[in-house]
DSSP file (Angstrom, degrees, kcal/mol; ACC not computed):
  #  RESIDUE AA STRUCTURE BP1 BP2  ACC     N-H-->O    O-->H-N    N-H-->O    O-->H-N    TCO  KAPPA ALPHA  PHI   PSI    X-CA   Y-CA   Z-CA
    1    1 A X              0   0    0      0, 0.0     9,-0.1     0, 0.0     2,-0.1   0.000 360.0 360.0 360.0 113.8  -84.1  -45.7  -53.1
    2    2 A X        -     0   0    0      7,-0.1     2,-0.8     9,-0.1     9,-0.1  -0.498 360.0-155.0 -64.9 139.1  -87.8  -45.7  -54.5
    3    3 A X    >   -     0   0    0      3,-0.3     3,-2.2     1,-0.1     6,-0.3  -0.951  14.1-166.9-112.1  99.6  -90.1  -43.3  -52.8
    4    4 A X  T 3  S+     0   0    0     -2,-0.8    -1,-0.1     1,-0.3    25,-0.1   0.795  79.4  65.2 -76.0  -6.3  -93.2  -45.5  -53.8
    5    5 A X  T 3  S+     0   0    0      1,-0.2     2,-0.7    12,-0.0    -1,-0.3   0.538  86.3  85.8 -83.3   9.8  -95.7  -42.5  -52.7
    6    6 A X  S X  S-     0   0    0     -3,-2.2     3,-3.7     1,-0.1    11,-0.5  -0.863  76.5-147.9-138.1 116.4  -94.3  -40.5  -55.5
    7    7 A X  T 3  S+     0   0    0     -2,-0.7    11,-0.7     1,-0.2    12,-0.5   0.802 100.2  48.5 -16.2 -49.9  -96.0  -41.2  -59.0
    8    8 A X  T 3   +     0   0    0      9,-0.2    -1,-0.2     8,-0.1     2,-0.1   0.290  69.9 130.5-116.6  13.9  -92.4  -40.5  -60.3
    9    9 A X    <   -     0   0    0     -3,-3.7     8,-1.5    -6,-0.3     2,-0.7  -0.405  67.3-114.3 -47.6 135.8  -90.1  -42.3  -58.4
   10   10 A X  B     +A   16   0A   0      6,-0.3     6,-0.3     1,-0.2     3,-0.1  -0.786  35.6 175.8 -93.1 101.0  -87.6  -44.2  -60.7
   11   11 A X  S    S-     0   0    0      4,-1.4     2,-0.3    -2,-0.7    32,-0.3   0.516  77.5 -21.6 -89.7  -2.8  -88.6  -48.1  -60.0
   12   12 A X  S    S-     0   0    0      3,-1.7    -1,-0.2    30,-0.1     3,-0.2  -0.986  94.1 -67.9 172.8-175.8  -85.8  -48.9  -62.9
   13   13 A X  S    S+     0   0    0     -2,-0.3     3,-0.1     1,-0.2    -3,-0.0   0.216 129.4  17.0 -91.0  40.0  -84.3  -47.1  -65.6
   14   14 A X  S    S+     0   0    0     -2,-0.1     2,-0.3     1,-0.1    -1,-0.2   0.380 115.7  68.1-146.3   3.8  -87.6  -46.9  -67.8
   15   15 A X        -     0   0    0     -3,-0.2    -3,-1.7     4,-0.0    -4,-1.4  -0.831  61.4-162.6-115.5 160.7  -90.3  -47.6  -65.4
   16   16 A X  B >>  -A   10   0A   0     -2,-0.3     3,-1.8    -6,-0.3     4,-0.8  -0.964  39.1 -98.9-147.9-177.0  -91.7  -45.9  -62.5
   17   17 A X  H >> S+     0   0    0     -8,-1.5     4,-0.9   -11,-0.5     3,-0.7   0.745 126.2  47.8 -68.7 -83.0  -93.8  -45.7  -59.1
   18   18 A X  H 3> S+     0   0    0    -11,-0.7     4,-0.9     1,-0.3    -1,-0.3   0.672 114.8  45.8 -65.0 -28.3  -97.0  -44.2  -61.2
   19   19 A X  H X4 S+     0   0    0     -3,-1.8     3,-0.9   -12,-0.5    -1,-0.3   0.932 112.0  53.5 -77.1 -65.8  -96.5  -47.5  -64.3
   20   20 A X  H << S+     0   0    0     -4,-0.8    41,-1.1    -3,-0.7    -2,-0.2   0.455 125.9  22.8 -69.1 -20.8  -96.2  -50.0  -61.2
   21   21 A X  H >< S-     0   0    0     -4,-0.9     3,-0.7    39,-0.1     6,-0.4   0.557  96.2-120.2-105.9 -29.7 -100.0  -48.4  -59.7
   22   22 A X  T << S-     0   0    0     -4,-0.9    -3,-0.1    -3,-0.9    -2,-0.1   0.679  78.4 -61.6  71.3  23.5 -101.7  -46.9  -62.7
   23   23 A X  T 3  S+     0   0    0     -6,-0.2     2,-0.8     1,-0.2    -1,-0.3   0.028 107.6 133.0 103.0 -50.4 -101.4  -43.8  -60.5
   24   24 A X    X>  -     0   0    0     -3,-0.7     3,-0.6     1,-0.1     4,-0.6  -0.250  49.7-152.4 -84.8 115.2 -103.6  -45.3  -57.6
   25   25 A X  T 34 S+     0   0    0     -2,-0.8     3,-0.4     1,-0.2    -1,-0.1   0.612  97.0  67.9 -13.0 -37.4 -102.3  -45.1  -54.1
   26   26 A X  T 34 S+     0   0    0      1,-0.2    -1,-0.2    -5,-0.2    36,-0.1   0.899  96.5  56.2 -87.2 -54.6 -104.1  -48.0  -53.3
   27   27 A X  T <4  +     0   0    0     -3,-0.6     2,-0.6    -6,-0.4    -1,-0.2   0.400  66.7 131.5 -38.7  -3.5 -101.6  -50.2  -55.7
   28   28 A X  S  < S-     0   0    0     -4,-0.6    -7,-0.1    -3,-0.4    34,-0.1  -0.261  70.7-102.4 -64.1 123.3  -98.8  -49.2  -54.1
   29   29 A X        -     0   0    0     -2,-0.6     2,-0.4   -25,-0.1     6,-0.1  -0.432  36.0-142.4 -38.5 121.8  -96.6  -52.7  -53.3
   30   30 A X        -     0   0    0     -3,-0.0     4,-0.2     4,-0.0     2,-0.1  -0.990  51.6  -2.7-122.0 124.5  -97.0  -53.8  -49.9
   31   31 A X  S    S-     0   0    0     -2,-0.4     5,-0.1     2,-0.1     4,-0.0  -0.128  88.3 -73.3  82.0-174.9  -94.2  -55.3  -48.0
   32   32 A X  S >> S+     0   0    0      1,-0.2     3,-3.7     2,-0.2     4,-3.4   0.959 119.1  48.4 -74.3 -44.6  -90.9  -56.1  -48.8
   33   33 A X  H 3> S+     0   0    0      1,-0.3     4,-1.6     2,-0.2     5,-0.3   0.962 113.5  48.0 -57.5 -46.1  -91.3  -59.4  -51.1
   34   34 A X  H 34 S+     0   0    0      1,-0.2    -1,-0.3     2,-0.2     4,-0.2   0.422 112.8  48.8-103.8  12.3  -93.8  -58.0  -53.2
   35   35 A X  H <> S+     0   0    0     -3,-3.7     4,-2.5     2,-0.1    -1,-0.2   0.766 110.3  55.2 -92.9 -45.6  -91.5  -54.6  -53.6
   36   36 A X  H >X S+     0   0    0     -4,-3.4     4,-1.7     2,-0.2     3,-0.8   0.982 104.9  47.5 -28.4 -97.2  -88.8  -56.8  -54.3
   37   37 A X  H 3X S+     0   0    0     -4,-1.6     4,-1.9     1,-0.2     5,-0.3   0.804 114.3  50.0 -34.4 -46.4  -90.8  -58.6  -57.3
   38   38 A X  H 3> S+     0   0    0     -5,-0.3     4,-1.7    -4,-0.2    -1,-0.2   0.997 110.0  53.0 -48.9 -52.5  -91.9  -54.9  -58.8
   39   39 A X  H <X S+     0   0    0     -4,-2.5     4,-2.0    -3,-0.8    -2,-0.2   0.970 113.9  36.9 -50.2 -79.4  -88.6  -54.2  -58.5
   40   40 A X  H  X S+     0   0    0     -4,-1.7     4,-3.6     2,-0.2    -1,-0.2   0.799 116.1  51.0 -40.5 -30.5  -87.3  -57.3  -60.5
   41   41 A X  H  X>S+     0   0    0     -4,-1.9     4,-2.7    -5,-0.3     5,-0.6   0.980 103.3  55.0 -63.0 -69.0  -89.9  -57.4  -62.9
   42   42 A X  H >X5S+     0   0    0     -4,-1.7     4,-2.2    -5,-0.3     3,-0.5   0.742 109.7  52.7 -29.9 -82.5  -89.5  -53.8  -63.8
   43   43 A X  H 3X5S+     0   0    0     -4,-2.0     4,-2.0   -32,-0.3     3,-0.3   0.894 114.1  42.7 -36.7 -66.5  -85.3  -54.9  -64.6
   44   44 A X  H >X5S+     0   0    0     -4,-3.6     4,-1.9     1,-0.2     3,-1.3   0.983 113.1  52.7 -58.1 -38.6  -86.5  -57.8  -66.9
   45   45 A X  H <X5S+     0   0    0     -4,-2.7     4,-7.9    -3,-0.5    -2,-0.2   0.954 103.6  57.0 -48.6 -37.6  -89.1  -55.4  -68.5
   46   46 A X  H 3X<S+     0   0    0     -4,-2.2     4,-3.2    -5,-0.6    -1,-0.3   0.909 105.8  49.0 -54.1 -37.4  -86.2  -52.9  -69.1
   47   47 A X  H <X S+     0   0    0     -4,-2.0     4,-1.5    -3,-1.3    -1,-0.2   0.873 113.0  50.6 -73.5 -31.7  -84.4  -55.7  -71.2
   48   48 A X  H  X S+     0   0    0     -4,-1.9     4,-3.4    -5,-0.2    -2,-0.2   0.911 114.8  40.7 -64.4 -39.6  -87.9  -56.1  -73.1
   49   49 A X  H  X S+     0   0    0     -4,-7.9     4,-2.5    -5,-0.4    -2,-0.2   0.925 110.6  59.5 -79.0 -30.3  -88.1  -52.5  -73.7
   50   50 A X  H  < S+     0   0    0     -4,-3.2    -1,-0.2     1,-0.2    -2,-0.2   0.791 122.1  24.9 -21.4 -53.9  -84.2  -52.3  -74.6
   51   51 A X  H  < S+     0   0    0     -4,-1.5    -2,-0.2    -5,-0.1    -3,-0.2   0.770 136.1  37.2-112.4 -17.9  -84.5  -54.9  -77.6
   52   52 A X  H  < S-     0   0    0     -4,-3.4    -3,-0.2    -5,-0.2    -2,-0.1   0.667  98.1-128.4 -79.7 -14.5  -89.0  -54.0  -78.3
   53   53 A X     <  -     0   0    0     -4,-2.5    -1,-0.1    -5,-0.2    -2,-0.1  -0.119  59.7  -2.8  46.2-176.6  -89.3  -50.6  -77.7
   54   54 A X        -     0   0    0     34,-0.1    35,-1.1     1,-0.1     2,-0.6   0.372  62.1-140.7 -80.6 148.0  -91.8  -49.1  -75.4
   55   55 A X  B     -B   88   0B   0     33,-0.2    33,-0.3     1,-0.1    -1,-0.1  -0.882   6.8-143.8-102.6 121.7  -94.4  -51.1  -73.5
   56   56 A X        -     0   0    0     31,-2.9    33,-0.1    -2,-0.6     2,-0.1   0.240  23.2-150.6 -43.9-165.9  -97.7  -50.0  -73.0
   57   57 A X        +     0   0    0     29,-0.1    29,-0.2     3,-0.0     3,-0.2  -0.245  21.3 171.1-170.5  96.2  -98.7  -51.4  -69.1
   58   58 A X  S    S-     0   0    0     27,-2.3     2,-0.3     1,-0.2    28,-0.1   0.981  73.0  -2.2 -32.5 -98.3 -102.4  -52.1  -68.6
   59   59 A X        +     0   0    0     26,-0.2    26,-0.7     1,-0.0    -1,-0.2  -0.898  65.6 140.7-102.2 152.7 -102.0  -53.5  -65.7
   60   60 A X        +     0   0    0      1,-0.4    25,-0.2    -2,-0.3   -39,-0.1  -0.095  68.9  36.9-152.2-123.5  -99.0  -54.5  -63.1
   61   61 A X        +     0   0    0    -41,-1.1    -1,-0.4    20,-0.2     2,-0.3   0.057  69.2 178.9 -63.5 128.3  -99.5  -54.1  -59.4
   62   62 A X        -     0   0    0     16,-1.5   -35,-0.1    17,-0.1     5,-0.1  -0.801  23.1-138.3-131.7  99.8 -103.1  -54.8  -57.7
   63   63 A X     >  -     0   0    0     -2,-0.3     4,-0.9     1,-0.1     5,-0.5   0.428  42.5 -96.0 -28.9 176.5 -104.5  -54.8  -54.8
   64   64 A X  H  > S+     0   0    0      1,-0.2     4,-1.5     2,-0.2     5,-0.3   0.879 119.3  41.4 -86.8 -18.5 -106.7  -57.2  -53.9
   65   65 A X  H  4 S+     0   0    0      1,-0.2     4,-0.3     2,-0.2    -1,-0.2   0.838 117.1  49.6 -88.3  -8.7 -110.3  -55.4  -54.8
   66   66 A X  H  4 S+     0   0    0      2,-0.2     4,-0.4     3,-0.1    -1,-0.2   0.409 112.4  47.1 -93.2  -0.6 -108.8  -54.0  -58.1
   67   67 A X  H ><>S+     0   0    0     -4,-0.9     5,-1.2     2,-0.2     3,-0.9   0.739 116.8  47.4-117.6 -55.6 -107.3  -57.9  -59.1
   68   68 A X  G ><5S+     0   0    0     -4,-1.5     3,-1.0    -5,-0.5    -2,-0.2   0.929 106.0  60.4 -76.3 -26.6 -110.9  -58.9  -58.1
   69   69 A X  G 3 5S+     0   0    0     -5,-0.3    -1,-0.2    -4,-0.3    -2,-0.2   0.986 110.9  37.3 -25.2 -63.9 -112.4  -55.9  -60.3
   70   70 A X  G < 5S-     0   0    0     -3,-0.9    -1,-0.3    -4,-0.4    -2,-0.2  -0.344 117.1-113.4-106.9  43.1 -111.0  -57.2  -63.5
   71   71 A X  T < 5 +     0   0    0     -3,-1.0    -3,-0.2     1,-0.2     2,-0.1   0.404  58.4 162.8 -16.2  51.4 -111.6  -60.7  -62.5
   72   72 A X      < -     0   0    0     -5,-1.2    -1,-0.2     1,-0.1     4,-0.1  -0.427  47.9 -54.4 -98.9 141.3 -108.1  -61.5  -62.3
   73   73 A X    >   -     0   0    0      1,-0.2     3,-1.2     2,-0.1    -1,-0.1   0.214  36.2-128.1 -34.2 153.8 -106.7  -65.1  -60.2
   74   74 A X  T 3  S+     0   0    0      1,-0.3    -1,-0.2    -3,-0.1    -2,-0.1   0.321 117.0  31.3-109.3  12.8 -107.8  -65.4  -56.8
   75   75 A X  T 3  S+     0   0    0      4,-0.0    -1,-0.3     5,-0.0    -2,-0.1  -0.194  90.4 167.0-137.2  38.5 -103.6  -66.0  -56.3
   76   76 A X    <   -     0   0    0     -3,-1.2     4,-0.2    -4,-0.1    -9,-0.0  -0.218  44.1-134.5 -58.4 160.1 -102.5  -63.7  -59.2
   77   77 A X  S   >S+     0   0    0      2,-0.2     5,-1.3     1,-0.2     6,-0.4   0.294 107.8  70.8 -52.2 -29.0  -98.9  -62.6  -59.4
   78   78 A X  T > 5S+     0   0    0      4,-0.3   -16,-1.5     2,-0.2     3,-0.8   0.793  88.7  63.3 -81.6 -42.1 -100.2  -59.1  -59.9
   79   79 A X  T 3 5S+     0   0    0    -18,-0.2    -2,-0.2     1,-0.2    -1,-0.2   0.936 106.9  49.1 -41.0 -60.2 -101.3  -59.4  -56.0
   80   80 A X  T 3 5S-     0   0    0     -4,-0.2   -42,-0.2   -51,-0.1    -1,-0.2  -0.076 117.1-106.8 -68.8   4.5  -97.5  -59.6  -55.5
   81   81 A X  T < 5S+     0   0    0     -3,-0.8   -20,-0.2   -44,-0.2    -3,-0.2   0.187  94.5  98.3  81.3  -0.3  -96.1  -57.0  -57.3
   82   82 A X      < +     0   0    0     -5,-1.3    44,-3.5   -22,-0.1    45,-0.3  -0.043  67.2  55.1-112.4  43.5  -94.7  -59.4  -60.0
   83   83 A X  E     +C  125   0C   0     -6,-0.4    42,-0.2    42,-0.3     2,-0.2  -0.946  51.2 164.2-142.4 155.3  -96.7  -59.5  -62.7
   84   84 A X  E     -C  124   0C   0     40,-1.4    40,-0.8    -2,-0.3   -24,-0.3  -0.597  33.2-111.6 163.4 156.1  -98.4  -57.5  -65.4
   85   85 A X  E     +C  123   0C   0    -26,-0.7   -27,-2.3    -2,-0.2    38,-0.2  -0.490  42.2 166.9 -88.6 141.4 -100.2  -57.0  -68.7
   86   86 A X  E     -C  122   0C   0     36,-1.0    36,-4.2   -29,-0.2     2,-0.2  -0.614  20.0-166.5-141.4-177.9  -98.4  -55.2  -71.4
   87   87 A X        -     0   0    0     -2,-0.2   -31,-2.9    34,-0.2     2,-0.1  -0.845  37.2 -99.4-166.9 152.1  -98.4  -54.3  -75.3
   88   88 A X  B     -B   55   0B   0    -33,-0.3     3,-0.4    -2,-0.2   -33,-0.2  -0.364  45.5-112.4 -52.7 148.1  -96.0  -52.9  -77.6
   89   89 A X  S    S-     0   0    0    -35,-1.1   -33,-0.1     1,-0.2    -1,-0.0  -0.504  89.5 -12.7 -71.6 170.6  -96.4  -49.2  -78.3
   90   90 A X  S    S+     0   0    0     -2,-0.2    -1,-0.2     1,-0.1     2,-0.2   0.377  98.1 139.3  34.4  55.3  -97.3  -48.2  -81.3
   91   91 A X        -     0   0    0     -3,-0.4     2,-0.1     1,-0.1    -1,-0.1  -0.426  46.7-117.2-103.0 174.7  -96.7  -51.8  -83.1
   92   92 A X     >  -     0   0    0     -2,-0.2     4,-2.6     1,-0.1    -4,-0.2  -0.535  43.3 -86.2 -96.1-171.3  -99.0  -53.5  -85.9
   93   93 A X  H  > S+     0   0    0      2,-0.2     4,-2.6     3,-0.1     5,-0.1   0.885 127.3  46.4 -56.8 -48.6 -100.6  -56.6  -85.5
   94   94 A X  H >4 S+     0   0    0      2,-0.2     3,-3.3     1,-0.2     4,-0.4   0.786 106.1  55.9 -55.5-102.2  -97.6  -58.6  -86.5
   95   95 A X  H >> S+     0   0    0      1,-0.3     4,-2.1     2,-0.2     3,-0.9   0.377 110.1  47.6  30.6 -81.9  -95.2  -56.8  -84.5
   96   96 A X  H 3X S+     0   0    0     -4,-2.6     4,-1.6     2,-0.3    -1,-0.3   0.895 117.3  46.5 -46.6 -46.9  -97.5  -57.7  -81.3
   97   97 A X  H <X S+     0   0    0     -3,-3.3     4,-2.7    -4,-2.6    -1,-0.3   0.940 105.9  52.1 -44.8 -57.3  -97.7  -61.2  -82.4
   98   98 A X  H <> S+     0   0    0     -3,-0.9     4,-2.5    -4,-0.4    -2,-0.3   0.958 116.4  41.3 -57.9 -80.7  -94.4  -61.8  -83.2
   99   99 A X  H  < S+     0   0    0     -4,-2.1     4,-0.2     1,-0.3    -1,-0.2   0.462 109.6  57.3 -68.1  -6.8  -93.3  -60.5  -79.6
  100  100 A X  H  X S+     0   0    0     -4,-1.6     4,-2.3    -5,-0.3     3,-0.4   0.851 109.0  47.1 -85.1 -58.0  -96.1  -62.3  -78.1
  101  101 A X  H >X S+     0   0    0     -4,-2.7     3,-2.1     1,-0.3     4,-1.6   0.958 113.3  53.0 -44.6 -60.1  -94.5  -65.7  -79.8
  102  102 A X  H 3X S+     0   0    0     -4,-2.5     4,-0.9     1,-0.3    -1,-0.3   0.749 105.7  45.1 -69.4 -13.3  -91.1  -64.7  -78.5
  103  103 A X  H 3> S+     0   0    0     -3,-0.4     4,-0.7    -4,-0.2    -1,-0.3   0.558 114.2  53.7 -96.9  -0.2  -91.8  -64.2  -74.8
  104  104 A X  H << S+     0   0    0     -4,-2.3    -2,-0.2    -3,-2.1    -1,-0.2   0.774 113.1  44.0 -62.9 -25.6  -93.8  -67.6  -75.0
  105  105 A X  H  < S+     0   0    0     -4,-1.6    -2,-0.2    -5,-0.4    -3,-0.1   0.733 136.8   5.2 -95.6 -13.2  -90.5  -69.0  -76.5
  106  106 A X  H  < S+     0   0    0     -4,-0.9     2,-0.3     2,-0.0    -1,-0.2   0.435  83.4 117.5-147.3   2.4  -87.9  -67.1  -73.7
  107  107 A X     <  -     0   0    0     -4,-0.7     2,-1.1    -5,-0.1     4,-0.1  -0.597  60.5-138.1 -83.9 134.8  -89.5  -65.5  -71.2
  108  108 A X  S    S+     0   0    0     -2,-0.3     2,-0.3     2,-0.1    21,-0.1  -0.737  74.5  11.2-104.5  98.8  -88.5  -67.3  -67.5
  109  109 A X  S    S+     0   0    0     -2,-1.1    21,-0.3    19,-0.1     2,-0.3  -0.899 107.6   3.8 134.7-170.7  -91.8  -67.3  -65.9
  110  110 A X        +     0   0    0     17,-0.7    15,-1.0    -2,-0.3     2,-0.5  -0.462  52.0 176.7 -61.5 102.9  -95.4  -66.8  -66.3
  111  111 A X  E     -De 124 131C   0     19,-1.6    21,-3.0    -2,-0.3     2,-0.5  -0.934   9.2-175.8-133.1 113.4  -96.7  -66.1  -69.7
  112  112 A X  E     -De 123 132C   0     11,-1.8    11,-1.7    -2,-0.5     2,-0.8  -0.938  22.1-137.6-119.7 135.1 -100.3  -65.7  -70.7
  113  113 A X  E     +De 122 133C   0     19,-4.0    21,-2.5    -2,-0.5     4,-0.2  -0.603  42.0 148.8 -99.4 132.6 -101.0  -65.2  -74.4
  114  114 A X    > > +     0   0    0      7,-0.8     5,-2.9    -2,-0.8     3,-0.8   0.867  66.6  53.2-102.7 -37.8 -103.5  -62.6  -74.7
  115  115 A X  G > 5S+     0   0    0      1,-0.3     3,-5.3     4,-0.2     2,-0.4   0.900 108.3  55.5 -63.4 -89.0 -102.5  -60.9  -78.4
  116  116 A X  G 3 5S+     0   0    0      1,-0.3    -1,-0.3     2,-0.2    -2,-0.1   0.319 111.4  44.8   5.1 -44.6 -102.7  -64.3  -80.0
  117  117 A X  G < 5S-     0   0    0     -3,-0.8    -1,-0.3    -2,-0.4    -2,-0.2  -0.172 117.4-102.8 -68.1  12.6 -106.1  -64.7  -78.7
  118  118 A X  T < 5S+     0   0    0     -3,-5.3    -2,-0.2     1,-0.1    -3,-0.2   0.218  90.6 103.3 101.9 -35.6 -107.7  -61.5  -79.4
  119  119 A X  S   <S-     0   0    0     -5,-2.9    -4,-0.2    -4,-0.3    -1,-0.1   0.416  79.6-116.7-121.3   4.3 -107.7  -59.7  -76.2
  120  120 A X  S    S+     0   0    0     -6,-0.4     2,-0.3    -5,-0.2    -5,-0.1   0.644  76.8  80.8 112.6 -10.8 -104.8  -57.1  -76.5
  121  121 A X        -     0   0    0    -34,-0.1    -7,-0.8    -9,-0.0     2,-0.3  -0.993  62.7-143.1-168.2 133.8 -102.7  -57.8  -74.3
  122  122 A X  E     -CD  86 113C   0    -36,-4.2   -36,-1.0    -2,-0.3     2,-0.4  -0.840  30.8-141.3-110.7 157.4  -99.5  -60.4  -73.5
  123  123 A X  E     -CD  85 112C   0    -11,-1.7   -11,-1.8    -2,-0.3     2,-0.5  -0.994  25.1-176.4-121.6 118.7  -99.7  -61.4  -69.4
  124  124 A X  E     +CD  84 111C   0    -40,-0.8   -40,-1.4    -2,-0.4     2,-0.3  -0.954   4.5 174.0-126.8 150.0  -95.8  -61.6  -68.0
  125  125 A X  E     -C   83   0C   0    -15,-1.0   -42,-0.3    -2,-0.5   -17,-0.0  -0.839  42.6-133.9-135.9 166.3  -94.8  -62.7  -64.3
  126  126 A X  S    S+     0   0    0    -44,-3.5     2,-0.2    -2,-0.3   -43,-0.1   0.006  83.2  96.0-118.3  25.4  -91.6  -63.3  -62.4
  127  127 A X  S    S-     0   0    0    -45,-0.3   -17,-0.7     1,-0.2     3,-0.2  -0.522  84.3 -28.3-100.0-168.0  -93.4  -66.7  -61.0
  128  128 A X  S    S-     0   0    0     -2,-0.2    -1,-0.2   -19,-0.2     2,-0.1   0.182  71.9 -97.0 -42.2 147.6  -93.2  -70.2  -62.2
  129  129 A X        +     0   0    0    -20,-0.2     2,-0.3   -19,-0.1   -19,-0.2  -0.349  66.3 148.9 -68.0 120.7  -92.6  -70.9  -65.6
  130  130 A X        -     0   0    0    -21,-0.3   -19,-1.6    -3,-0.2     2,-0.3  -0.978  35.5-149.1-160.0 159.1  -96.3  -71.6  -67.2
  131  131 A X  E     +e  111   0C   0     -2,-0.3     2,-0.4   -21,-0.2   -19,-0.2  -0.969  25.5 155.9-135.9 119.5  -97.9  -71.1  -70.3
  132  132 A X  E     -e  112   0C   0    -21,-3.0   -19,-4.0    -2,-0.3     2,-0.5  -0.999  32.3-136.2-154.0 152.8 -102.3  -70.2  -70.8
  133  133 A X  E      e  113   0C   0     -2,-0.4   -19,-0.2   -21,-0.2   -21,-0.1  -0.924 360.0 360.0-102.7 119.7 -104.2  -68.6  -73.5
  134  134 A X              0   0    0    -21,-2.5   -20,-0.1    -2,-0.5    -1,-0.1   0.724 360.0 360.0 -78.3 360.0 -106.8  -66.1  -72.2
């Protein structure tokens, strides 16, 4: 059982409450569906970090004034607890590329390329399968 008020609740076996919030209270996943969707993502992420090594997490769960912060979609996936922006840890450029190409090429869902375009960052979702370049 996830205790989502606590930073260091285990939401799967490499992420937890405090990756899924960035820490803030206010991020916490609200309701069931959109706990659900942390929950799942966080299990495919686990298979990404299994065969990439470690993810970075920008962002992943948002309320709706922190999604409108970062000017993020006015129906983001990141509202919904099933989305978020990631990087390899401590990868090169290739590396990041390279893993960016392969979750365009296998990922099932929502894939926005961010390293590929400069900005740092790969965009992964547990919604419909779609493809943009920031």
């Amino acid at each position: 059982m996830i205790n989502w008020n606590d930073p260091k609740s285990k939401v799967s076996k490499h992420f937890t409450v405090k990756d899924v919030t960035k820490g803030d209270p206010k991020r916490i996943p609200q309701g069931l569906k959109n706990r659900r969707n942390a929950k799942k993502l966080a299990r495919r992420l686990d298979d990404v970090v299994d065969e990439w090594g470690k993810l970075v997490i920008n962002s992943w769960n948002r309320d709706p004034v922190s999604n409108a912060r970062v000017g993020g979609a006015p129906n983001s996936q990141h509202l919904y607890g099933g989305a978020a922006d990631i990087k390899l840890a401590r990868a090169t450029a290739t590396k990041q590329l390279n893993f960016e190409r392969e979750m365009d090429r296998t990922w099932k869902g929502g894939v926005g390329r961010g390293i590929k375009s400069g900005k740092g960052f790969t965009h992964l979702d547990v919604g419909p399968n779609r493809r943009w370049d920031y």
